[in-house]
C-alpha positions in Angstrom: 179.4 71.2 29.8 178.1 74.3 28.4 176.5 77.1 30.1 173.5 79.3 27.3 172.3 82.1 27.5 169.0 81.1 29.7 170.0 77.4 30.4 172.3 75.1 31.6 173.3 71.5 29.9 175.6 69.2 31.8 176.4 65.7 30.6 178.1 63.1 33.6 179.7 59.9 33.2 179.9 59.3 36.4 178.1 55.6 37.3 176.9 54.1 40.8 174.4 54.1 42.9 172.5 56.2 45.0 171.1 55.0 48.8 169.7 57.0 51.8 165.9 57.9 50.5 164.1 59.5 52.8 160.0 58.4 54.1 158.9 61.5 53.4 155.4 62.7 51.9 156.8 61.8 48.6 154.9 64.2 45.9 151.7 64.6 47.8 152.4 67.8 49.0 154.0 69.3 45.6 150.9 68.3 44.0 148.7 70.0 46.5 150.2 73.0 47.3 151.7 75.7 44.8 155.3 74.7 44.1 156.9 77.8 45.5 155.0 76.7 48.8 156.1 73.0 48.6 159.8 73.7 47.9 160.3 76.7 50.1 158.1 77.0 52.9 157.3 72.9 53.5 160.8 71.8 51.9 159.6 68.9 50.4 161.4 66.4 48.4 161.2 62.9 47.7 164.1 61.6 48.5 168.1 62.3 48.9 168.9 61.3 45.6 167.1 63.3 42.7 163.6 63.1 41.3 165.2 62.8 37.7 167.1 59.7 39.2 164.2 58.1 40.8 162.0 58.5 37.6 164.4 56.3 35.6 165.0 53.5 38.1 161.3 52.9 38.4 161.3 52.2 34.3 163.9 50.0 34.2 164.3 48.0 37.6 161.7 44.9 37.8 160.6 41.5 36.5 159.6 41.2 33.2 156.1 40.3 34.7 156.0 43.6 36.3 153.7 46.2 34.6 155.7 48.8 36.5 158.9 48.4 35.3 160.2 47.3 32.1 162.0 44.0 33.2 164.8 45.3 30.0 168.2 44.3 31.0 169.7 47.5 29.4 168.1 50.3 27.7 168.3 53.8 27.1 166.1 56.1 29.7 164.1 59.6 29.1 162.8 61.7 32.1 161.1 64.7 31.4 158.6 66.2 33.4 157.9 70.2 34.7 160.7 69.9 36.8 162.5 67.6 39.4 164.7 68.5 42.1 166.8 72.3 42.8 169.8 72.7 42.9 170.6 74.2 46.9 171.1 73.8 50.4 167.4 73.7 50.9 167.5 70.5 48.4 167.6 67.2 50.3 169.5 65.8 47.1 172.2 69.1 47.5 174.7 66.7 48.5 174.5 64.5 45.4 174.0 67.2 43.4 177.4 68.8 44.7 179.1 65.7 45.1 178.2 64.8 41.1 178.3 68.7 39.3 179.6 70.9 41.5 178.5 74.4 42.1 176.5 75.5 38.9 177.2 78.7 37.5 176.0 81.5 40.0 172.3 82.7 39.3 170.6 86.0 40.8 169.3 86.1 44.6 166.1 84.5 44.1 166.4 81.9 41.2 168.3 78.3 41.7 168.5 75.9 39.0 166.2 73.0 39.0 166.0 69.8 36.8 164.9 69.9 33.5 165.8 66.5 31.4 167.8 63.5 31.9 168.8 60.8 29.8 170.4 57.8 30.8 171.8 54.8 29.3 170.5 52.3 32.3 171.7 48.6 32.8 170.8 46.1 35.8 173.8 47.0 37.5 175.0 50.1 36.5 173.4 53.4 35.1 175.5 56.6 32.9 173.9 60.0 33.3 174.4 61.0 29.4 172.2 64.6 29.4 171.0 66.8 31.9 169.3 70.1 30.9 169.0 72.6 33.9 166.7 75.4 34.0 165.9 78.9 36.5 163.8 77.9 39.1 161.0 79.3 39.9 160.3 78.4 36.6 159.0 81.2 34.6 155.2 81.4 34.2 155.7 85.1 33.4 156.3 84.3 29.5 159.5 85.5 29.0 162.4 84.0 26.5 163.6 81.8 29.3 164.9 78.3 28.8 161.7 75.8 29.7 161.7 72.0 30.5 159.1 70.0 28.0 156.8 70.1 31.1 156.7 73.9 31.5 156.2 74.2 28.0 153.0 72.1 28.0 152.1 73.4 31.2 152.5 77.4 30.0 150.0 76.3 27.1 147.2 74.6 29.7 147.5 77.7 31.7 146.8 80.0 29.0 144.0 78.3 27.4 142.1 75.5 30.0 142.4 77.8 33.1 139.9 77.3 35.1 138.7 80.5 37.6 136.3 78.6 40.2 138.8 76.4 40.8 142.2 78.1 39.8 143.4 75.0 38.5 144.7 73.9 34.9 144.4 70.7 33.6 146.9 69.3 30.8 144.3 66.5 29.5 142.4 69.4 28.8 144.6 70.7 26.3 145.7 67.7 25.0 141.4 66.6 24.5 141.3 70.6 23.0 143.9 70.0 20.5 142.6 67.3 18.9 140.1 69.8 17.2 142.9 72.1 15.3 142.6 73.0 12.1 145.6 70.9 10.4 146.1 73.0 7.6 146.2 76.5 9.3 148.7 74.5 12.1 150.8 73.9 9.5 151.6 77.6 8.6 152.5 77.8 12.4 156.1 77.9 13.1 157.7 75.8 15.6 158.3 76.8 19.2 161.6 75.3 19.8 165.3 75.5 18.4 166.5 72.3 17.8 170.1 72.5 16.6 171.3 69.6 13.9 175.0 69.1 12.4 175.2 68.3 8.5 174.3 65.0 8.8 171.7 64.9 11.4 172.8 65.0 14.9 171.1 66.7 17.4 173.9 69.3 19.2 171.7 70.9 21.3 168.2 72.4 21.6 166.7 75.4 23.3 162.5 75.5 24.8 161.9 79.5 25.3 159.0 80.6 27.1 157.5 82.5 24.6 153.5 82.6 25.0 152.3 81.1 21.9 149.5 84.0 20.9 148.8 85.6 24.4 145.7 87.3 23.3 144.5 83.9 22.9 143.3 82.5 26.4 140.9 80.3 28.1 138.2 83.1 27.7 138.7 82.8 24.4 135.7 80.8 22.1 136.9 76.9 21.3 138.0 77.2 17.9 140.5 79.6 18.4 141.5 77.9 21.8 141.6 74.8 19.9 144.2 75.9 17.3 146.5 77.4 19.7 146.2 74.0 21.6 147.6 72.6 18.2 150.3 74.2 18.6 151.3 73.1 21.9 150.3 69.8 21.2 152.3 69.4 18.3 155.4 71.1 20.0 154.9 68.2 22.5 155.3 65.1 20.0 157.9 66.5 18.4 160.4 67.4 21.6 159.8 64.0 22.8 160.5 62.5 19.5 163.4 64.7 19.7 164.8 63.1 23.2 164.1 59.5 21.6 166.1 60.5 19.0 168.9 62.1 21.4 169.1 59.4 23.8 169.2 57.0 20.9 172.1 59.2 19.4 173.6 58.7 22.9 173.7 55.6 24.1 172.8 53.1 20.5 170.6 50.9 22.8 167.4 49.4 21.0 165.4 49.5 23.7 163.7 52.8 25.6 162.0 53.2 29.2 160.2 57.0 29.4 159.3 58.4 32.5 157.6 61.5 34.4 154.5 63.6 33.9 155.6 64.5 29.9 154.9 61.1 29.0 151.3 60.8 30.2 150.7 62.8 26.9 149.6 59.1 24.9 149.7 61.0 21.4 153.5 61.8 22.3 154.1 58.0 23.3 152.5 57.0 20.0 154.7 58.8 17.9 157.9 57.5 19.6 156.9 54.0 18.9 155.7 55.3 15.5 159.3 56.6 14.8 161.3 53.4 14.4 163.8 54.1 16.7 163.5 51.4 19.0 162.8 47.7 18.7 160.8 48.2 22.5 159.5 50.8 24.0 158.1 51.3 27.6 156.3 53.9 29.4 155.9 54.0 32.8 152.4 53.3 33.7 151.8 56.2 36.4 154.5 58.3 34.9 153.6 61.7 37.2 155.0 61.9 40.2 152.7 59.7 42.0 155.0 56.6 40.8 158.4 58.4 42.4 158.1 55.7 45.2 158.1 52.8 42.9 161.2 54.0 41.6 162.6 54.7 44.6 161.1 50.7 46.3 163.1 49.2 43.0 166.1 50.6 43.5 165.9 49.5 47.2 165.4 46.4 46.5 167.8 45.9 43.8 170.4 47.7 45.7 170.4 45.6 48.4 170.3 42.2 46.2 173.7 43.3 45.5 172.5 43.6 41.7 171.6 40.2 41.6 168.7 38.0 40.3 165.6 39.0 42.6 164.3 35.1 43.3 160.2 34.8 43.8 160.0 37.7 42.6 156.0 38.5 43.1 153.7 39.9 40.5 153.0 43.5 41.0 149.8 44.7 39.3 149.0 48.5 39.2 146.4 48.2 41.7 148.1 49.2 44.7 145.2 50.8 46.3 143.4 49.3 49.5 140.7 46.4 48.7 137.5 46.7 50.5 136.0 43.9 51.7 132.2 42.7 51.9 132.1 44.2 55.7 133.0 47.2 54.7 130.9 48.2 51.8 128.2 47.1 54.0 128.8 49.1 56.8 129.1 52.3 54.7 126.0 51.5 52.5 124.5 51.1 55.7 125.6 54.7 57.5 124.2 56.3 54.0 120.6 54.8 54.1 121.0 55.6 57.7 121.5 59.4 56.9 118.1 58.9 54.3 116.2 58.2 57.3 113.8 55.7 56.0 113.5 57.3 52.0 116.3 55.3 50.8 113.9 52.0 49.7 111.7 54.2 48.2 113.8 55.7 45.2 116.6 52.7 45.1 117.2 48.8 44.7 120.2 46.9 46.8 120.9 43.4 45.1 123.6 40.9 46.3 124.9 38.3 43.6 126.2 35.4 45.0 128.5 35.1 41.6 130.5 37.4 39.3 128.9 35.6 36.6 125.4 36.9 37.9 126.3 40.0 38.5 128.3 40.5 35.3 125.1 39.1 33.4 122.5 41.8 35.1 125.4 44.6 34.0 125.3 43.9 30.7 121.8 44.0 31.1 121.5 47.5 32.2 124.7 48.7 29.9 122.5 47.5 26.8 120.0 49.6 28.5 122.3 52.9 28.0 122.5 52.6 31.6 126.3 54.5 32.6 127.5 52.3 35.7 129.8 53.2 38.4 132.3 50.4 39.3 134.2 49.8 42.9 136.1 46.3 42.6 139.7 45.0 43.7 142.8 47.5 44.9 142.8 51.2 42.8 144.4 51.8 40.6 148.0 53.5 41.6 148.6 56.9 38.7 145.9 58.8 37.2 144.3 56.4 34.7 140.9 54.0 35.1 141.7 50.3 34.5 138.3 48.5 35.6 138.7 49.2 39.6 137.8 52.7 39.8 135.4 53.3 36.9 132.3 54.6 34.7 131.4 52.1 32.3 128.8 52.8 29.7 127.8 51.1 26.3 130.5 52.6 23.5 128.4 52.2 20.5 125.9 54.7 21.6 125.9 58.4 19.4 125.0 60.3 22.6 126.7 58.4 25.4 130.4 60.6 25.5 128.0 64.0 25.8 125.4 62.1 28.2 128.3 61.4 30.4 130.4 64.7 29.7 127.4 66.9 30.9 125.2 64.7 33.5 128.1 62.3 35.2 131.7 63.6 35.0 130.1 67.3 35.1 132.6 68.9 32.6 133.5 70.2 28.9 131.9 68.2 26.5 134.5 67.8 23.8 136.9 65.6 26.4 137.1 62.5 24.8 136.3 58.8 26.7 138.7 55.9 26.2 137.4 51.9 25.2 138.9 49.0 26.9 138.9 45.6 25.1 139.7 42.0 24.9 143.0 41.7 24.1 142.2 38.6 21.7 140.1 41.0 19.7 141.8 44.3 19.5 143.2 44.2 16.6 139.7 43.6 14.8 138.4 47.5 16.0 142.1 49.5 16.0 145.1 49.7 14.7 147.6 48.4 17.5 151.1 48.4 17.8 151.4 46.0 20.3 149.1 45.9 23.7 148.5 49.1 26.0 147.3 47.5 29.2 147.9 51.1 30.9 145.7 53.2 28.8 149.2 55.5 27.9 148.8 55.3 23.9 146.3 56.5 21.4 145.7 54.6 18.5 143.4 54.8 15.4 139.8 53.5 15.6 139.6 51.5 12.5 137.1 53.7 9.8 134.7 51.1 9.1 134.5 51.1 12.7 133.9 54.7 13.8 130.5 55.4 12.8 129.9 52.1 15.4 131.8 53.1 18.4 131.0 56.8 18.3 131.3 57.0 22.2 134.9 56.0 22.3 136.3 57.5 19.0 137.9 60.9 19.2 137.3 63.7 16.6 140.5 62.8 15.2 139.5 59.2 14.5 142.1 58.1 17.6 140.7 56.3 20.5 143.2 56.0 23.6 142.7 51.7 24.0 143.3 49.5 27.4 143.9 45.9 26.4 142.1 43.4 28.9 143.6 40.7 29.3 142.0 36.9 30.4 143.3 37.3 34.4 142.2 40.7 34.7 138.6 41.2 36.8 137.2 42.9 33.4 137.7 40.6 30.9 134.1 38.1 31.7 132.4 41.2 32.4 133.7 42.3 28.1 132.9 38.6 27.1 129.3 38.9 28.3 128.8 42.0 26.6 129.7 41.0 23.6 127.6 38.1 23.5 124.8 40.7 23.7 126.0 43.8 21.5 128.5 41.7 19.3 131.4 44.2 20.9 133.9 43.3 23.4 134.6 46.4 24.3 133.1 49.1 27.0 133.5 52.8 27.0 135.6 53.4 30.5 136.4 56.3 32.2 137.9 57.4 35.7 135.0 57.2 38.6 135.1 61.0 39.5 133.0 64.3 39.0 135.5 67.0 37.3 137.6 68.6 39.9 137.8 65.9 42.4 139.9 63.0 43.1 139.2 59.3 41.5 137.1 57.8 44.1 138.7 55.5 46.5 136.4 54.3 49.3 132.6 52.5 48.8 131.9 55.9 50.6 133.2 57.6 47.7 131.7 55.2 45.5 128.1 56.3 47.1 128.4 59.7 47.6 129.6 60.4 43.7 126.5 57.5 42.7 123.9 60.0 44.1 125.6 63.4 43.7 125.3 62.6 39.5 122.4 61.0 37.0 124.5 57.6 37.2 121.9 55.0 37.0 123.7 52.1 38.4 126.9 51.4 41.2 128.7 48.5 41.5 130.8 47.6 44.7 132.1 44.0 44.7 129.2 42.3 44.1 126.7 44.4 45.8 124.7 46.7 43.3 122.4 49.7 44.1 119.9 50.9 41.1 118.0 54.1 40.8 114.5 53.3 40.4 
C-alpha cells in the first residue's frame, strides 16, 4: 500500500464473500439528488458491501445465456465509475471497509475517502481484490490538482463544456457526441492529462488523474468548434485510461478474459478500443453499466451465494427488459382517458387502428417508415439501463440525408450534432460495418463501412462510426427489419431512446401518448394498437 500526494492506492488479497445487502432505494436517490445530498443528508447506499464490489459480481456471475452477466468461469474484472462507496461511519459498507483496509490515512474535517477503481481477478467461487485507487470525497469539482477517478475526469470535462443552465444538468453523451467533431490534427499537439508511470520494460507502476481543467476559458458558452476540440481532449483521455486498466488488470491477474463495469464503460468508443487492443481473447461489458444495474449484481451474488457456489440448475433466460409489460387492457384504458381529456376533437386530427397480427402491423410500419414517417414504439418489458433496444423507441428510415436533424430538432428537441444509432439483423451486419463480434446492447461503436455512408447518412456519425445493436431472430425487432428490407433493400432502422431531451425514457402507454403529441412524431405504436396523425 502506498499513500500519494492527493491519492490513496491499496491492493488486498484478501478473498470471500460478502452477504447482508440491504433493500434499500439502491441508486435512485444518488441519481436524483446532488451527491453531497444523497450521501450526507439521505445516507444512501446500496448495499453493506461496496458499490465497487457489487459492480464486478454483476459482470461475472450468470449463465452464459444471460445478457447480463458474462457466464465466464474466471476472468479479470474493471470497475470504474465517478465514485462508489466512502469510506466512514456514515457508510453502510464501513464495516467491510474496516474489517478489509483498516483506517485509511487521516484526511481533513470535511473530506473522507471514497472509491475510485477496482480490479479484480474474479472466478465462480472466489474473487481477489488486486487494485483499489481511493480518492478525497467530495470529489473536487473545484479544478484543483487533486487525484480524480476516470469518472470525475469525464464528468469535470461534461461540466465545463455541455452544461446546461435551464436545467443545471450535464450530460456525458453529450460530450462524448461533441467530441467526435475535433480537429485530429490540432488534438494531437495536445498533451495528455494523466501520469501514467511505466518500468523499462512496460509495466504500469502506477498512475495519477489530477483535476486540472483542461482550458477553463473554454466552456459550454463557448461556440462548437472550440467546445468540440476541448471535448477531444477529454474523450481521448477516456480511451486511453481505460485502455490503461485493461492493460493493468491484465498485468495483474494474466486472465484472457475481461468483464468491465460502472458508468465509465457506457463510453462505447472506450469499449471499442479495449477489444481493439488485443488484450483479451473475450471481452464483456455490462449492458446497463451505471448504477442502475447495482441490483443485478447484488441479485447474482445472492443467488450464487446461497447455491453454495454451485451449478445454478434451470437457470431461466434473463433478457434486459426488466421493465413492466403492459397489456391490451391497459393501453386501452389510457388511450381512452386521453381522447377523454380531447373532449370529442380527438377523431378529428387522428387515426386508431388495431392489427390483429404482428405481421399486419409490421407491414403498415414499414409502410409509413418508407414514408419518412419517424415512429414512436411501446412493445414488451423496458429496457433496464439507459439504452433503446426496440421496446422503448423512435424508429425512423436510416437512409434518409435529413432524418438525424428532423429528429434532433422536431422529436427529441435537442443539439443537432448528437448522433442516432442503427440496429440490424444480425445475419447481415457484417455486410454495412465493420464488427468485431455482435453488440446486442448498443455499448460499442464501430465503423459504417465507406461505400456505405453516403447510404445510411441518418445513422453514420461524422467520424464515419455508427454505435450498432445486433437483432437477433427471437428478438420482437427482427420481422419488423426483415419487412423493411424487403422494401428499402436495408435491414436496418435508425433507433433511438423514446424521450424528449431532459426527461426520462418513457415507460407507461401514458407516456408513450403524452410524448406522441407533445412532438411532430407522426406515428405511435403500442403493442399492436397504432395512432396516426392525420
Amino acid at each position: 500500500e502506498t499513500l500519494q500526494t492527493t491519492g490513496y492506492t491499496g491492493a488486498s488479497t484478501a478473498t470471500g464473500p460478502v452477504a447482508g445487502f440491504d433493500p434499500v432505494l439502491i441508486s435512485l436517490i444518488r441519481r436524483s439528488m446532488p451527491q453531497l445530498i444523497a450521501y450526507d443528508i439521505a445516507g444512501v447506499q446500496p448495499m453493506t458491501g461496496p458499490t465497487g464490489l457489487i459492480f464486478a459480481m454483476r459482470t461475472n456471475y450468470g449463465s452464459e445465456r444471460d445478457p447480463n452477466a458474462s457466464g465466464y468461469d474466471e476472468a479479470a474484472v474493471i470497475v470504474a465509475d465517478a465514485m462508489g462507496n466512502v469510506h466512514d461511519t456514515n457508510s453502510k459498507a464501513h464495516k467491510y471497509f474496516k474489517e478489509k483496509y483498516g483506517e485509511l490515512p487521516k484526511l481533513p474535517d470535511g473530506l473522507r475517502w471514497g472509491e475510485a477503481i477496482t480490479l479484480f481477478k474474479f472466478s465462480k467461487g472466489n474473487y481477489e481484490e488486486v487494485l483499489k485507487k481511493w480518492i478525497k470525497y467530495p470529489e473536487p469539482y473545484t479544478f484543483s490538482d487533486e487525484e480524480l477517478s476516470v469518472g470525475c475526469m469525464y464528468a469535470q470535462g461534461t461540466l465545463q463544456l455541455t452544461y446546461d443552465e435551464k436545467t443545471q444538468n450535464w450530460q456525458a453523451g453529450k460530450l462524448m457526441g461533441l467530441a467526435s467533431y475535433a480537429d485530429e490534427e490540432w488534438l494531437a499537439t495536445q498533451p495528455f492529462i494523466a501520469n501514467i508511470i511505466e518500468d523499462e520494460e512496460g509495466n504500469i507502476v502506477d498512475f495519477m488523474i489530477p483535476g486540472t481543467q483542461v482550458y477553463p476559458e473554454i466552456t459550454y458558452k463557448a461556440d462548437f468548434r472550440r467546445k468540440s476540440n476541448v471535448a477531444g481532449i477529454y474523450q481521448r483521455e477516456q480511451v486511453r485510461l481505460t485502455t490503461m486498466l485493461a492493460k493493468y488488470v491484465k498485468q495483474l491477474t494474466g486472465l484472457d478474459k475481461i468483464c468491465c463495469s460502472g458508468g465509465s464503460f457506457l463510453n462505447c468508443n472506450a469499449n471499442e478500443a479495449i477489444i481493439k487492443s488485443g488484450l483479451f481473447e473475450e471481452c464483456y461489458f455490462t449492458p446497463p453499466a451505471d448504477d442502475s444495474g447495482i441490483p443485478l449484481g447484488a441479485a447474482f451474488y445472492g443467488k450464487h451465494y446461497l447455491n453454495k457456489w454451485g451449478p445454478i440448475e434451470n437457470n431461466p433466460f434473463m433478457s434486459p427488459y426488466f421493465g413492466k409489460t403492459y397489456t391490451k387492457n391497459d393501453i386501452v384504458k389510457d388511450l381512452q382517458k386521453y381522447i377523454k381529456e380531447e373532449e370529442g376533437d380527438f377523431f378529428d386530427f387522428n387515426h386508431i387502428t388495431y392489427f390483429n397480427t404482428r405481421e399486419e402491423r409490421d407491414q403498415y410500419i414499414t409502410k409509413l417508415l418508407l414514408e419518412n414517417k419517424p415512429i414512436g414504439l411501446l412493445q414488451g418489458g423496458s429496457e433496464t439501463g439507459p439504452r433503446a433496444l426496440g421496446n422503448r423507441s423512435i424508429l425512423a428510415n436510416p437512409t434518409l440525408d435529413d432524418m438525424k436533424d428532423r429528429i434532433n430538432r422536431v422529436i427529441k428537441k435537442r443539439e443537432g450534432f448528437r448522433p442516432f444509432a442503427p440496429m440490424v439483423i444480425k445475419d447481415e451486419q457484417e455486410v454495412y460495418f465493420e464488427m468485431n463480434g455482435d453488440i446486442p446492447y448498443m455499448n460499442q461503436v464501430v465503423q459504417v463501412k465507406p461505400e456505405y455512408r453516403s447510404k445510411l447518412k441518418a445513422v453514420t456519425h461524422v467520424d464515419g462510426t455508427a454505435r450498432v445493436q445486433t437483432v437477433f431472430k427471437h428478438s420482437m425487432m427482427y420481422k419488423l427489419l426483415e419487412e423493411f428490407k424487403k422494401h428499402s433493400g436495408f435491414p436496418i432502422l435508425l433507433n433511438t431512446s423514446f424521450n424528449v431531451k431532459d426527461k426520462t425514457m418513457v415507460l407507461t402507454p401514458k407516456d408513450a401518448i403524452d410524448t406522441f403529441f407533445d412532438t411532430e412524431m407522426d406515428l405511435l405504436v403500442m403493442g399492436n394498437y397504432v395512432i396516426y396523425k392525420k
